[in-house]
C-alpha positions as CSV (number, residue, x, y, z in Angstrom):
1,X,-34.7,24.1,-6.0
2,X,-36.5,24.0,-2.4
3,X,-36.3,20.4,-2.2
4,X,-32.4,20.0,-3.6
5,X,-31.3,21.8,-0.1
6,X,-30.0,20.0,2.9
7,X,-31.1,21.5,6.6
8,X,-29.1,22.1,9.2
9,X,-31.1,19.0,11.3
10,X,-29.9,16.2,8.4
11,X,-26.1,17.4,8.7
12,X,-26.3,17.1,12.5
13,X,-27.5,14.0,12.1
14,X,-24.6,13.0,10.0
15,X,-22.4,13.9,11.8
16,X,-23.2,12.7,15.3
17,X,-20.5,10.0,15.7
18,X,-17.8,12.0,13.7
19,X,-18.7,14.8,16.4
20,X,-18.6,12.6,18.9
21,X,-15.0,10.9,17.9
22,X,-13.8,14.6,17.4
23,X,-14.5,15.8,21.3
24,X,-13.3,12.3,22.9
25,X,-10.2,12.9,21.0
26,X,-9.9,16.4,22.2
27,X,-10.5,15.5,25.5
28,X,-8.1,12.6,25.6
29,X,-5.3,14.9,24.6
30,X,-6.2,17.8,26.6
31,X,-6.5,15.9,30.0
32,X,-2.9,13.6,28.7
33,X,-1.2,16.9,28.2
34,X,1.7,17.7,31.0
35,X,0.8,20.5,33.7
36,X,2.9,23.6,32.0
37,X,2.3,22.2,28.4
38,X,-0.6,22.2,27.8
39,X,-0.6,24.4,23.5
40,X,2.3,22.3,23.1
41,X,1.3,18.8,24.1
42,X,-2.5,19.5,21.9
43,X,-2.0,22.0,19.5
44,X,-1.1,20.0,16.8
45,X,-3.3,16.5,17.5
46,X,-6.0,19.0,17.9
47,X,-5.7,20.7,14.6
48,X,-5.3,17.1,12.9
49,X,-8.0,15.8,14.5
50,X,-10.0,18.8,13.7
51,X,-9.0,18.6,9.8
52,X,-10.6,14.8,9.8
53,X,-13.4,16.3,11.2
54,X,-13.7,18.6,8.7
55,X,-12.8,16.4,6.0
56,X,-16.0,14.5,7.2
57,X,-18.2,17.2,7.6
58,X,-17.5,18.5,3.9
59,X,-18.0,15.1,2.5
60,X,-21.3,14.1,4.6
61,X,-22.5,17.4,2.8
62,X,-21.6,16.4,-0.7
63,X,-23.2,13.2,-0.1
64,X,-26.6,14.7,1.6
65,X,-26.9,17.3,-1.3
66,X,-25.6,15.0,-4.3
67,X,-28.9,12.1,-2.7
68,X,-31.6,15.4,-3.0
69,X,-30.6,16.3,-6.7
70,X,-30.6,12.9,-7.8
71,X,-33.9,12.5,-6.4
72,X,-35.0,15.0,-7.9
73,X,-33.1,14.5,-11.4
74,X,-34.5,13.2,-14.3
75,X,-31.4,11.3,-15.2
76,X,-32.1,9.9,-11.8
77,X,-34.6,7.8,-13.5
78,X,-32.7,6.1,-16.0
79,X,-34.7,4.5,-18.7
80,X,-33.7,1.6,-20.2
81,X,-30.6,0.9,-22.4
82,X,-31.4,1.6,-25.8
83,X,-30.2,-1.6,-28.4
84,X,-27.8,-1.6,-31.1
85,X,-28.5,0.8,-34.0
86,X,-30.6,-1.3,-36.7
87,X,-29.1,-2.0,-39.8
88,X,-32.0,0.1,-42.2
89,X,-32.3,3.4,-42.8
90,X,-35.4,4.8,-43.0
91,X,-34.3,7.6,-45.3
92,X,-32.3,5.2,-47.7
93,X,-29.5,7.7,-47.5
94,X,-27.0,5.5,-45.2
95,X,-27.1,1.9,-45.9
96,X,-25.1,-0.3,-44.3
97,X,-22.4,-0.9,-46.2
98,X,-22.4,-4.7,-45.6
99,X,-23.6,-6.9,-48.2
């Protein structure tokens, strides 16, 4: 289970341009907001910029975790496709009813 874990480090990583998208956004709408207005000029493209962020965030995670378990899966693996079932049975109990 060690190995299925993602570090703090790879989610940083990640994350680096989203981050850095998030704070130019914040910055460009804190230093556009009007002298006096300042909560009402950001608040909200804040908080919607903050929700893609964390939209982001959540689904870099997913991914990180979901590429160490199937890494470590067995299913990860796949063997080959198995062929069509053969027409004999082995146990003579289900013949196939073509003749």
């Amino acid at each position: 289970m060690e190995g299925k874990r993602i570090t703090v480090e790879e989610l940083k990583r990640a994350l680096a341009t989203d981050f850095e998208r998030l704070a130019e956004r914040v910055a460009e709408a804190m230093n556009a907001a009007k002298d006096g207005h300042i909560i009402a000029d950001t608040e909200e493209l804040v908080r919607d910029t903050n929700a893609v962020f964390r939209e982001q965030m959540y689904a870099q995670a997913i991914g990180l975790l979901q590429n160490k378990q199937e890494a470590f899966s067995p299913s990860a693996r796949r063997a080959p496709e198995q062929g069509p079932a053969a027409d004999d049975a082995s146990d003579g109990q289900r013949a196939s009813e073509r003749v």
